[in-house]
ROGU-446067 format. One record per residue: x, y, z of N, C-alpha, C, CB in turn; residue in one letter; residue number from 1. Coordinates in pm, whole numbers, plus 50000, padded with zeros to 5 digits. Glycine has a CB too. Example, Ala and Ser with C-alpha at 12.3 -4.5 7.8 and 13.67 -1.06 7.14 Angstrom:
<pt><n_c1>51319</n_c1><n_c2>49431</n_c2><n_c3>50780</n_c3><ca_c1>51230</ca_c1><ca_c2>49550</ca_c2><ca_c3>50780</ca_c3><c_c1>51320</c_c1><c_c2>49670</c_c2><c_c3>50780</c_c3><cb_c1>51131</cb_c1><cb_c2>49553</cb_c2><cb_c3>50905</cb_c3><residuo>A</residuo><num>1</num></pt>
<pt><n_c1>51285</n_c1><n_c2>49775</n_c2><n_c3>50708</n_c3><ca_c1>51367</ca_c1><ca_c2>49894</ca_c2><ca_c3>50714</ca_c3><c_c1>51290</c_c1><c_c2>50003</c_c2><c_c3>50787</c_c3><cb_c1>51408</cb_c1><cb_c2>49940</cb_c2><cb_c3>50572</cb_c3><residuo>S</residuo><num>2</num></pt>
//
This chain:
<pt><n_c1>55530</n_c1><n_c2>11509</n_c2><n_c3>18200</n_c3><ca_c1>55608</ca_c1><ca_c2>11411</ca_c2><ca_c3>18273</ca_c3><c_c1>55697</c_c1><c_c2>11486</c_c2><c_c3>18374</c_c3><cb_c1>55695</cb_c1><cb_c2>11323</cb_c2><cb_c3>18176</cb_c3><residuo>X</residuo><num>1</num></pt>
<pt><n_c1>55702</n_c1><n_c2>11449</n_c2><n_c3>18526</n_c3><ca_c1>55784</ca_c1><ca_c2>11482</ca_c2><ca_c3>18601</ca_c3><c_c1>55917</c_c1><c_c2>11510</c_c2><c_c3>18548</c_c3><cb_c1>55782</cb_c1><cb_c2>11401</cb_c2><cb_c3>18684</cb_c3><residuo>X</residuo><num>2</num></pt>
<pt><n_c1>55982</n_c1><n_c2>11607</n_c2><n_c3>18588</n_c3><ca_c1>56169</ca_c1><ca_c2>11613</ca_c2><ca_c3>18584</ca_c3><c_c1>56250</c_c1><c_c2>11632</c_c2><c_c3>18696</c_c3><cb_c1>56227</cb_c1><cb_c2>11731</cb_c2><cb_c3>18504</cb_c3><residuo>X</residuo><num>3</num></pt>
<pt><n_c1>56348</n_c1><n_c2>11662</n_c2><n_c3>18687</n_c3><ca_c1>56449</ca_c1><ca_c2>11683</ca_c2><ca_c3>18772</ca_c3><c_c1>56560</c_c1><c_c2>11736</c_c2><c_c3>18771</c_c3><cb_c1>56472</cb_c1><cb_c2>11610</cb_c2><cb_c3>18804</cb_c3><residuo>X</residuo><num>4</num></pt>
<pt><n_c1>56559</n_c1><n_c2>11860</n_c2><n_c3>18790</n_c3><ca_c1>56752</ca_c1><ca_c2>11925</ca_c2><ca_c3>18787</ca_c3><c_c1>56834</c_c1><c_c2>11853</c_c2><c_c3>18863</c_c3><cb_c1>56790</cb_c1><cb_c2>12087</cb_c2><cb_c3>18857</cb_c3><residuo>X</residuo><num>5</num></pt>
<pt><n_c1>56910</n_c1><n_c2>11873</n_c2><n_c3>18856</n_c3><ca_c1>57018</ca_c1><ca_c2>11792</ca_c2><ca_c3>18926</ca_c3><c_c1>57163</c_c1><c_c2>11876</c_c2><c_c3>18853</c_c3><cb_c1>57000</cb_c1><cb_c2>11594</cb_c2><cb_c3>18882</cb_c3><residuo>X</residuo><num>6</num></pt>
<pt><n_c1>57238</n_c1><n_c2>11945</n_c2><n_c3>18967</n_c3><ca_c1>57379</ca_c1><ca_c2>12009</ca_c2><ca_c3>18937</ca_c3><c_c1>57464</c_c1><c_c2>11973</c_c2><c_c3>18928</c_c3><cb_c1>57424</cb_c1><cb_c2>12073</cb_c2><cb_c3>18987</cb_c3><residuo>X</residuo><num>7</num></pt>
<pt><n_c1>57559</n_c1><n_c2>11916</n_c2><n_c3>18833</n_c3><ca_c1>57668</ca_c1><ca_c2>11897</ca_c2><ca_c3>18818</ca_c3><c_c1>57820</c_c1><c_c2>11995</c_c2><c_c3>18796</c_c3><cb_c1>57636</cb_c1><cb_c2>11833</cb_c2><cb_c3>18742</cb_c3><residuo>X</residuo><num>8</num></pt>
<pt><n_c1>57948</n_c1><n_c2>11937</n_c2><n_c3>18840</n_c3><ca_c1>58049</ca_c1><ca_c2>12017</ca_c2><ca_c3>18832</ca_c3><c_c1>58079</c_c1><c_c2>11988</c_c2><c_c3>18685</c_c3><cb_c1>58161</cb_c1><cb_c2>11993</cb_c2><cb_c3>18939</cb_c3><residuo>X</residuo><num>9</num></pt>
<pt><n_c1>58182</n_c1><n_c2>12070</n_c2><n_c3>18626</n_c3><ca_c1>58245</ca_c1><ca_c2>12051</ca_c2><ca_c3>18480</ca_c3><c_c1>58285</c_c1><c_c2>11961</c_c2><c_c3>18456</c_c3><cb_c1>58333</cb_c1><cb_c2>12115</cb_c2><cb_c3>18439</cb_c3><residuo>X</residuo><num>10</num></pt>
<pt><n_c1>58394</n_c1><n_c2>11894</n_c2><n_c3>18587</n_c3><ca_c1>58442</ca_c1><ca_c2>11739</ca_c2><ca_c3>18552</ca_c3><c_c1>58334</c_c1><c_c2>11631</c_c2><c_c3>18565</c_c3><cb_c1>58561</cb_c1><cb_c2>11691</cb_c2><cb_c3>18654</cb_c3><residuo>X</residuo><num>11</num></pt>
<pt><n_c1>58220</n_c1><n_c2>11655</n_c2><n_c3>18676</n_c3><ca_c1>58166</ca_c1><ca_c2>11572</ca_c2><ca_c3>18670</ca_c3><c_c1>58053</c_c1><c_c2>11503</c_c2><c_c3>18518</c_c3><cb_c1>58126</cb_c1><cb_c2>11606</cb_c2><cb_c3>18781</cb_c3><residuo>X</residuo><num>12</num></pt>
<pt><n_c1>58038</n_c1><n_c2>11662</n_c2><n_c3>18455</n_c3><ca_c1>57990</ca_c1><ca_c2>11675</ca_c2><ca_c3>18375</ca_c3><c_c1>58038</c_c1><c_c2>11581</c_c2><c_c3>18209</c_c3><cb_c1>57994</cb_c1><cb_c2>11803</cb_c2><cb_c3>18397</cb_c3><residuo>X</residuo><num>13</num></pt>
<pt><n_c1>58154</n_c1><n_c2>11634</n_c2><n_c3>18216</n_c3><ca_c1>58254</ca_c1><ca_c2>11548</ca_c2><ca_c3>18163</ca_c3><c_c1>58285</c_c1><c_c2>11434</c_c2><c_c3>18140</c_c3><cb_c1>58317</cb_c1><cb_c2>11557</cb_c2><cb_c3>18197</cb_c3><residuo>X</residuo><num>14</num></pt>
<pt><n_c1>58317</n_c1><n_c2>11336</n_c2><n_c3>18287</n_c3><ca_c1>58273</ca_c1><ca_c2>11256</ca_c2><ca_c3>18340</ca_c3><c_c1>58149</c_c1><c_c2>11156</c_c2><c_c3>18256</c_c3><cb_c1>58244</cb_c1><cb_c2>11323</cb_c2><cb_c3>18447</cb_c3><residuo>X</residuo><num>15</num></pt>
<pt><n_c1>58045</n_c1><n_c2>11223</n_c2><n_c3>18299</n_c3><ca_c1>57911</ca_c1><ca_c2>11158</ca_c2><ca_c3>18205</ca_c3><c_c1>57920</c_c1><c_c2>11213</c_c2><c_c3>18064</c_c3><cb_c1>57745</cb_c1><cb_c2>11208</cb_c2><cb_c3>18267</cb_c3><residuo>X</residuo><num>16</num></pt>
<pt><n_c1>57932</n_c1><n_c2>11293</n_c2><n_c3>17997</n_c3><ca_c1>57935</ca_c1><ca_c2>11315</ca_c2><ca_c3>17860</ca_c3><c_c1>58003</c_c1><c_c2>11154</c_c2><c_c3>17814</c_c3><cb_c1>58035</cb_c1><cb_c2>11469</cb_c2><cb_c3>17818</cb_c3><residuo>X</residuo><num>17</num></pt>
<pt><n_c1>58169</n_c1><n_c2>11174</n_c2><n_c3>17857</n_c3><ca_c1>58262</ca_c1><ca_c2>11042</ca_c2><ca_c3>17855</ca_c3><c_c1>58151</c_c1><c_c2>10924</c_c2><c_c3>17819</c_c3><cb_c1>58349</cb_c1><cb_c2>11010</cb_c2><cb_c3>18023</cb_c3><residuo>X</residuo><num>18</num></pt>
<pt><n_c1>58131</n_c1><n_c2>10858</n_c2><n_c3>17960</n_c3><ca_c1>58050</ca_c1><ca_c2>10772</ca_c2><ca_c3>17934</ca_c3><c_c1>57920</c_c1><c_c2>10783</c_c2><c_c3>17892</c_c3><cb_c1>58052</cb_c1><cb_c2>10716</cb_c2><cb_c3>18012</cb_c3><residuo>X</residuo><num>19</num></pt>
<pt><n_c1>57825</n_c1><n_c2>10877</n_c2><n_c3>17855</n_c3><ca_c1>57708</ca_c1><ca_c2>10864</ca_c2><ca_c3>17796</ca_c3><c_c1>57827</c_c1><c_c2>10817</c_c2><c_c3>17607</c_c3><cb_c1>57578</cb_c1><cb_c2>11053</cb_c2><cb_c3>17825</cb_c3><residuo>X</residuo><num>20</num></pt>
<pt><n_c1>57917</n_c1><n_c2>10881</n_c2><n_c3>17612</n_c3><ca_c1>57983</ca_c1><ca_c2>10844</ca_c2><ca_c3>17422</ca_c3><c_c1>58010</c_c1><c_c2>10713</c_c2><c_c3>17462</c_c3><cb_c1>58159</cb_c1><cb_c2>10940</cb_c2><cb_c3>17336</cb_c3><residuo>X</residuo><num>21</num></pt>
<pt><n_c1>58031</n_c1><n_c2>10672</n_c2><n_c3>17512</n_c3><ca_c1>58111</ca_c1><ca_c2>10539</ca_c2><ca_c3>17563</ca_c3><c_c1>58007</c_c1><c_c2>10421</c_c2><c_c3>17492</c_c3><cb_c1>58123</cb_c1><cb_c2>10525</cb_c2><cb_c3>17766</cb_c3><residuo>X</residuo><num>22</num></pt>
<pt><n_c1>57904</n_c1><n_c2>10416</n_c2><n_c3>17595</n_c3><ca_c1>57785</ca_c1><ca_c2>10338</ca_c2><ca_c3>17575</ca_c3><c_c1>57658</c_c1><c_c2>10375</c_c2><c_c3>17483</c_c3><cb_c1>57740</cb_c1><cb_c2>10323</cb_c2><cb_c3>17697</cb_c3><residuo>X</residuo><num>23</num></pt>
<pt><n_c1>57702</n_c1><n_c2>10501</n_c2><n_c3>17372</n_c3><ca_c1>57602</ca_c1><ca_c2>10516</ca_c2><ca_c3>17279</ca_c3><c_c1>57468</c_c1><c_c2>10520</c_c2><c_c3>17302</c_c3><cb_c1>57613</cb_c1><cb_c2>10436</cb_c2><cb_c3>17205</cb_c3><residuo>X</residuo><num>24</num></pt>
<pt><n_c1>57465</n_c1><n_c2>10621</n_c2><n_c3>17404</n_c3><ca_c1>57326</ca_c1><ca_c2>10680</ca_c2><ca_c3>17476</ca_c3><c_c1>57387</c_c1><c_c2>10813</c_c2><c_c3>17557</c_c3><cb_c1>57242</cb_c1><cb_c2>10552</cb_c2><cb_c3>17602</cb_c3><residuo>X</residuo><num>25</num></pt>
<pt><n_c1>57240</n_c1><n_c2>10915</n_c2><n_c3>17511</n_c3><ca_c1>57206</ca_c1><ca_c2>11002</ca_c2><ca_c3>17581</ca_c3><c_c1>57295</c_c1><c_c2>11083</c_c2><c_c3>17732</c_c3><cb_c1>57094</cb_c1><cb_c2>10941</cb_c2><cb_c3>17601</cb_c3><residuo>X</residuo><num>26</num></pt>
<pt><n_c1>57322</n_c1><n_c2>11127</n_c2><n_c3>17772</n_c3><ca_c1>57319</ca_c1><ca_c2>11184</ca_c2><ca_c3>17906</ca_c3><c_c1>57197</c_c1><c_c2>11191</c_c2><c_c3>17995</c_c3><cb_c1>57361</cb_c1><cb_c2>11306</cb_c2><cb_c3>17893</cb_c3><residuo>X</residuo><num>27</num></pt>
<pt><n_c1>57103</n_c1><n_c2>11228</n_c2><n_c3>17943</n_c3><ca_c1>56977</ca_c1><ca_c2>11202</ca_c2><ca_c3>17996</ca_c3><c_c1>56934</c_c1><c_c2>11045</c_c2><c_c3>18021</c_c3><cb_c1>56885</cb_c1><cb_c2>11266</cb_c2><cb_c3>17903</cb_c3><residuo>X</residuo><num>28</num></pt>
<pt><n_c1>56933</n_c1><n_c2>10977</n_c2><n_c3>17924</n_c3><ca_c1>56956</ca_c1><ca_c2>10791</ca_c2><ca_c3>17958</ca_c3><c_c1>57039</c_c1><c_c2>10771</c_c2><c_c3>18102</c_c3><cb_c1>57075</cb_c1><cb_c2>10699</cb_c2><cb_c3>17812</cb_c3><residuo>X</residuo><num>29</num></pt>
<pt><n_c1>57155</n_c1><n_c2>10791</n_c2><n_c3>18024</n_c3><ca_c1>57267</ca_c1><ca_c2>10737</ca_c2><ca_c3>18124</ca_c3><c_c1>57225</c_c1><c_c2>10769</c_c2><c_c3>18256</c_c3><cb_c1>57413</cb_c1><cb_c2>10800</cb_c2><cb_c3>18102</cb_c3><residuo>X</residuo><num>30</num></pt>
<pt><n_c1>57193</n_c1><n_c2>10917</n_c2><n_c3>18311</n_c3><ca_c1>57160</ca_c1><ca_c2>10957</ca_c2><ca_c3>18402</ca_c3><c_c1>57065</c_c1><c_c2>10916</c_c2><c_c3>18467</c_c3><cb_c1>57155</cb_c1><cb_c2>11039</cb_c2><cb_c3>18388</cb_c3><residuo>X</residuo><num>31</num></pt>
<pt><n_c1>56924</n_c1><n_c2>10867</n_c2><n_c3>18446</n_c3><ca_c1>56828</ca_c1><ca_c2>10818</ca_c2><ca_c3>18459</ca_c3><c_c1>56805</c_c1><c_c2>10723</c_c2><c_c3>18484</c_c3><cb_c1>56787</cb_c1><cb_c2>10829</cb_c2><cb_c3>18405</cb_c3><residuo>X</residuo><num>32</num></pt>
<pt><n_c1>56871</n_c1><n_c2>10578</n_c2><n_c3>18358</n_c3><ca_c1>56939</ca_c1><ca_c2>10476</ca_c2><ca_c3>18399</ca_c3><c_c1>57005</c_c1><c_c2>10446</c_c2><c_c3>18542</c_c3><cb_c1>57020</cb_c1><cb_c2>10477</cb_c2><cb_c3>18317</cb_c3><residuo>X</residuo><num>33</num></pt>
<pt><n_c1>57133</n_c1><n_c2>10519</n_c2><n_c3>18555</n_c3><ca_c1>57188</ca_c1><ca_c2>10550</ca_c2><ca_c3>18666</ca_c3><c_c1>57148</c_c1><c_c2>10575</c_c2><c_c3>18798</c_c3><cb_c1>57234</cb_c1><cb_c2>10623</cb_c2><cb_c3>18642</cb_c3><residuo>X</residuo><num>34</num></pt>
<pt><n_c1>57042</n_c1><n_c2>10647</n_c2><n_c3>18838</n_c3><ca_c1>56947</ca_c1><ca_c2>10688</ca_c2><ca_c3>18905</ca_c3><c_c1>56898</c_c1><c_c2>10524</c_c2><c_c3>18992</c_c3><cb_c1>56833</cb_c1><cb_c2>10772</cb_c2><cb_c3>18793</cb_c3><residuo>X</residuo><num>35</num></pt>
<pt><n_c1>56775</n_c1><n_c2>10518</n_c2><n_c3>18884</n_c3><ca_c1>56730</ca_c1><ca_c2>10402</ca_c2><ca_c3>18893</ca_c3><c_c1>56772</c_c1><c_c2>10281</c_c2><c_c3>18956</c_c3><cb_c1>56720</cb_c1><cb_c2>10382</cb_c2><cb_c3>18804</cb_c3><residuo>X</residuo><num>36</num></pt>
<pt><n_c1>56907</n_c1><n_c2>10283</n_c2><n_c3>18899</n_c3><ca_c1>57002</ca_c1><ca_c2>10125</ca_c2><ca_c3>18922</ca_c3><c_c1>57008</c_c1><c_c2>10165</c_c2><c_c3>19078</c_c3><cb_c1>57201</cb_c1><cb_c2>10100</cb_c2><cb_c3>18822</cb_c3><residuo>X</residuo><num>37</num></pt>
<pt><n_c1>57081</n_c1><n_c2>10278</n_c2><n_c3>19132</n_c3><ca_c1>57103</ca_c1><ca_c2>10272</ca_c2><ca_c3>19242</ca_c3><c_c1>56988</c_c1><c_c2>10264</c_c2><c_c3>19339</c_c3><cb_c1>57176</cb_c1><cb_c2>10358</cb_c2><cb_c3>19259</cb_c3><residuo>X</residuo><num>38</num></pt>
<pt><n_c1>56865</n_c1><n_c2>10324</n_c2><n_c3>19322</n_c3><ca_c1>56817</ca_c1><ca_c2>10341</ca_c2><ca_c3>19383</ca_c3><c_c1>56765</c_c1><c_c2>10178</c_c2><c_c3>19401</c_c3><cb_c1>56757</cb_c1><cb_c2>10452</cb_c2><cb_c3>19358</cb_c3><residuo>X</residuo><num>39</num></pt>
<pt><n_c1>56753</n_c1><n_c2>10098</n_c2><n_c3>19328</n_c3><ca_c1>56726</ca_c1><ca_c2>09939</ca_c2><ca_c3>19306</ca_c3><c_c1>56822</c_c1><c_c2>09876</c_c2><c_c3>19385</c_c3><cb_c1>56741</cb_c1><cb_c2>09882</cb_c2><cb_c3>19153</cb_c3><residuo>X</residuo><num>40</num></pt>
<pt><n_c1>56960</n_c1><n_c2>09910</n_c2><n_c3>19385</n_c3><ca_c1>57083</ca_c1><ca_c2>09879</ca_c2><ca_c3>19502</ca_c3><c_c1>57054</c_c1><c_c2>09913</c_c2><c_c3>19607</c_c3><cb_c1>57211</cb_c1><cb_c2>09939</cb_c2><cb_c3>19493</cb_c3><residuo>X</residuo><num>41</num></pt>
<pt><n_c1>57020</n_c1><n_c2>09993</n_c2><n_c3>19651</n_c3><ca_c1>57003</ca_c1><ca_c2>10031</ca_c2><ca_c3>19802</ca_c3><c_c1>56878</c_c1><c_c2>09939</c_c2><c_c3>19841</c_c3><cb_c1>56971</cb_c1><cb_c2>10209</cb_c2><cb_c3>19829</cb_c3><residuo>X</residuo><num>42</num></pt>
<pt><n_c1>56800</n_c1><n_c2>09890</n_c2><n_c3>19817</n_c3><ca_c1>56679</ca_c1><ca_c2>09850</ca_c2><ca_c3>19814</ca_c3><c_c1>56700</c_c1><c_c2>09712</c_c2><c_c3>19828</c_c3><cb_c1>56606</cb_c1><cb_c2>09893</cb_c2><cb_c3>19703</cb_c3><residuo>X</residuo><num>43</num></pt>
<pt><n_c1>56782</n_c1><n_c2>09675</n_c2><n_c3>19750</n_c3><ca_c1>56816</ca_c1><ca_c2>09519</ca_c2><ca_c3>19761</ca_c3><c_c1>56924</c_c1><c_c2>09500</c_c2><c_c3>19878</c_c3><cb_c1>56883</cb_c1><cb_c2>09457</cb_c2><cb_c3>19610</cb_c3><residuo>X</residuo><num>44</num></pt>
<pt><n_c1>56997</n_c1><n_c2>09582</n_c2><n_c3>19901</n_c3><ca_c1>57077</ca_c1><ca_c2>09583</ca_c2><ca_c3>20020</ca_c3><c_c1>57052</c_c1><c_c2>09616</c_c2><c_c3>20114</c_c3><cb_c1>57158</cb_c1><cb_c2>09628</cb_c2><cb_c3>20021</cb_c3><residuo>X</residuo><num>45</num></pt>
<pt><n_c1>56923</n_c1><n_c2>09703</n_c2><n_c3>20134</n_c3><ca_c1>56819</ca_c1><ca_c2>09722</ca_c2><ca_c3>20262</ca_c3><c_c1>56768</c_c1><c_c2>09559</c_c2><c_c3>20301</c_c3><cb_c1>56662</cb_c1><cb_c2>09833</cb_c2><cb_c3>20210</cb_c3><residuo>X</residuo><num>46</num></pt>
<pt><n_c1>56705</n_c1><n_c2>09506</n_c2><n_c3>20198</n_c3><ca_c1>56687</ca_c1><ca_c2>09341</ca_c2><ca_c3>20219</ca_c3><c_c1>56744</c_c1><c_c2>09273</c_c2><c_c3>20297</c_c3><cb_c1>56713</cb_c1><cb_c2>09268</cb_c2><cb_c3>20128</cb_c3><residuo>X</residuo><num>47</num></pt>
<pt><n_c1>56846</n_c1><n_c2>09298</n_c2><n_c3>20209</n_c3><ca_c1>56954</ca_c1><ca_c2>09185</ca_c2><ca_c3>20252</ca_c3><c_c1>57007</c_c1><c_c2>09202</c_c2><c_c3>20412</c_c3><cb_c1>57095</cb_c1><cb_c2>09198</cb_c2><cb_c3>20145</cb_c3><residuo>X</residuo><num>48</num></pt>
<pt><n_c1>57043</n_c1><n_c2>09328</n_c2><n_c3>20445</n_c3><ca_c1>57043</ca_c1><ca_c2>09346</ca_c2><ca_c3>20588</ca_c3><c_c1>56937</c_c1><c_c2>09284</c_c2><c_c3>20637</c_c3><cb_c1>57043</cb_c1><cb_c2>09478</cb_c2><cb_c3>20630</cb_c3><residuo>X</residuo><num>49</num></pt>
<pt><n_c1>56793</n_c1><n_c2>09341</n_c2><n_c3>20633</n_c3><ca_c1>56673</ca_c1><ca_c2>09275</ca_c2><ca_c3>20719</ca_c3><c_c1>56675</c_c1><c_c2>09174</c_c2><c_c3>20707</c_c3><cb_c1>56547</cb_c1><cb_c2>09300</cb_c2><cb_c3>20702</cb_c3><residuo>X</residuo><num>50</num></pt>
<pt><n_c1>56708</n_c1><n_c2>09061</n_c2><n_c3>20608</n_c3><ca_c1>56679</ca_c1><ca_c2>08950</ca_c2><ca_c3>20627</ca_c3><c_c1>56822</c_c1><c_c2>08864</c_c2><c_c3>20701</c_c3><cb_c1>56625</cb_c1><cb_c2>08906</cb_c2><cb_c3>20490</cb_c3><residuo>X</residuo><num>51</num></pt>
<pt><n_c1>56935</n_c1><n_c2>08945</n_c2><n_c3>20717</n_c3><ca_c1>57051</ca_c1><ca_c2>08836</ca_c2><ca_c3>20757</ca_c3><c_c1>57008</c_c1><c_c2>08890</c_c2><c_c3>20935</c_c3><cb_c1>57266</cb_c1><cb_c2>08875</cb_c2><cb_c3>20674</cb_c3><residuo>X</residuo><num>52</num></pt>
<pt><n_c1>56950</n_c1><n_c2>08990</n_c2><n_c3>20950</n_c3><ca_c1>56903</ca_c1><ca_c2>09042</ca_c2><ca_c3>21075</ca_c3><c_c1>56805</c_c1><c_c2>08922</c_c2><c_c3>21139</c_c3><cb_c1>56823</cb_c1><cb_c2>09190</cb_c2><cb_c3>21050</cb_c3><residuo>X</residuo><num>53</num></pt>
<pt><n_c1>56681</n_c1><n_c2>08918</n_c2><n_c3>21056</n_c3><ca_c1>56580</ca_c1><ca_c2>08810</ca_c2><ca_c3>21060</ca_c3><c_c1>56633</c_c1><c_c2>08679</c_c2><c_c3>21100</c_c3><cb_c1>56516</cb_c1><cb_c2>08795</cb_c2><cb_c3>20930</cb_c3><residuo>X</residuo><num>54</num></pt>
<pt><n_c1>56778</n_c1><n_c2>08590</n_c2><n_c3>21034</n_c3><ca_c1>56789</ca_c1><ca_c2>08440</ca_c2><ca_c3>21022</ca_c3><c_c1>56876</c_c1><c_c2>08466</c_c2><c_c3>21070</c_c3><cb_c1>56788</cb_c1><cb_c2>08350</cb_c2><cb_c3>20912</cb_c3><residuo>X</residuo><num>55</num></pt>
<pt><n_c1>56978</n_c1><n_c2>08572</n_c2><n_c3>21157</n_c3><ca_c1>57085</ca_c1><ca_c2>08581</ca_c2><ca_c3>21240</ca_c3><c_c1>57073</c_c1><c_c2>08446</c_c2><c_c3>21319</c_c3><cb_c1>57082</cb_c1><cb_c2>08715</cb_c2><cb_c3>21329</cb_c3><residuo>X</residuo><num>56</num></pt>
<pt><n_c1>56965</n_c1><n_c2>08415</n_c2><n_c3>21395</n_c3><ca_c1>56978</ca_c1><ca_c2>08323</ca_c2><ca_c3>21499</ca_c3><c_c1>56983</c_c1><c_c2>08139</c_c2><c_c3>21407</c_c3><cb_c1>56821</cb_c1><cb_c2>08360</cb_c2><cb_c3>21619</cb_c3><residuo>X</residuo><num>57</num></pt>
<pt><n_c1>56861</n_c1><n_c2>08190</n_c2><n_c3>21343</n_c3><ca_c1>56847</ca_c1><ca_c2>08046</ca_c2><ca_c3>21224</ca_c3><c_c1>57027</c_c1><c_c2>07979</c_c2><c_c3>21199</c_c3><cb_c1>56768</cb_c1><cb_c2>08126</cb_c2><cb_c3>21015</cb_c3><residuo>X</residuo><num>58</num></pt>
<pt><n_c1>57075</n_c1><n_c2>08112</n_c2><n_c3>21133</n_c3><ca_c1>57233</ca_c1><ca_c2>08086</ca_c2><ca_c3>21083</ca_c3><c_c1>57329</c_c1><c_c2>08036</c_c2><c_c3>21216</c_c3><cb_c1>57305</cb_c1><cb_c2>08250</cb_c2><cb_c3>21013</cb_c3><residuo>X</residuo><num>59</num></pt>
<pt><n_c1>57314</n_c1><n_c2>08053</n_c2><n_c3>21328</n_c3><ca_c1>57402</ca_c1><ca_c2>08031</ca_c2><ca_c3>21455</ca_c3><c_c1>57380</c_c1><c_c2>07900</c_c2><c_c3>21483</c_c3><cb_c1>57371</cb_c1><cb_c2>08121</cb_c2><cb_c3>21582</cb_c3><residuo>X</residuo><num>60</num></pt>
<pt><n_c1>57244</n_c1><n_c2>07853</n_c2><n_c3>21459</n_c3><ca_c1>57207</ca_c1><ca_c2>07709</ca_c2><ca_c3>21493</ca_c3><c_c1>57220</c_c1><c_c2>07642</c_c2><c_c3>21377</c_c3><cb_c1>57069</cb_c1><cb_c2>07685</cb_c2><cb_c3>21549</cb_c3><residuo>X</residuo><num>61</num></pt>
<pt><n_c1>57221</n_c1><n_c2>07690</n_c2><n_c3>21260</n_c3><ca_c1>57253</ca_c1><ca_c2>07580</ca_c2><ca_c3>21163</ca_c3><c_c1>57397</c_c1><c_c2>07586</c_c2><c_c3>21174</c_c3><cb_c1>57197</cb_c1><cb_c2>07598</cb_c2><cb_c3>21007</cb_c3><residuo>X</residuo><num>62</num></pt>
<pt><n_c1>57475</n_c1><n_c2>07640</n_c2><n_c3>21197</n_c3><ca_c1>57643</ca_c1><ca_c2>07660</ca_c2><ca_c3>21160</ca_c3><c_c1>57710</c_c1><c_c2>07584</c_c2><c_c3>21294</c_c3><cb_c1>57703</cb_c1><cb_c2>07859</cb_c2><cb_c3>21149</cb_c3><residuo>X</residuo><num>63</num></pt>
<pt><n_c1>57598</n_c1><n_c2>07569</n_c2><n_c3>21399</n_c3><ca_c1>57662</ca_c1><ca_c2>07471</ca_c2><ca_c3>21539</ca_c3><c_c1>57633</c_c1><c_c2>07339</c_c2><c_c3>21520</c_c3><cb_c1>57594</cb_c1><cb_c2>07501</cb_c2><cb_c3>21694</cb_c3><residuo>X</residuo><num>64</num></pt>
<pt><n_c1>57585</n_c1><n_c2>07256</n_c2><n_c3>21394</n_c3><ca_c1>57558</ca_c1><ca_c2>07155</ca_c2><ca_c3>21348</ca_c3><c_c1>57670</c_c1><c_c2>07056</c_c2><c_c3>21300</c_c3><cb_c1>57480</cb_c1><cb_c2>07190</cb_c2><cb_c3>21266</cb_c3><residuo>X</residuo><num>65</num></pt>
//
């Protein structure tokens, strides 16, 4: 299975230890998890731009109604 290093500072490190105890999972979870989510955020907020881009004009003529 693919991996991935990824460097962290001490606090940051910390940081996630914290919350990997927090939520009773892994560092590796959390991290991964984490990963994921954002990369799913950006993605949905790429959308969302293109599409308020797309109905920009739609929205000007419905809102002069």
């Amino acid at each position: 299975m693919p991996a991935l290093n990824v460097t962290f500072t001490d606090d940051e490190m910390a940081t996630l230890r914290d919350q990997a105890t927090k939520e009773d999972v892994s560092m590796k979870a959390l991290a991964h998890d984490a990963v994921l989510a954002e990369v799913h955020r950006r993605k949905v907020t790429a959308a969302a731009i293109r599409t308020a881009r797309i109905s920009a004009g739609l929205n000007k003529r419905l809102a002069n109604k």
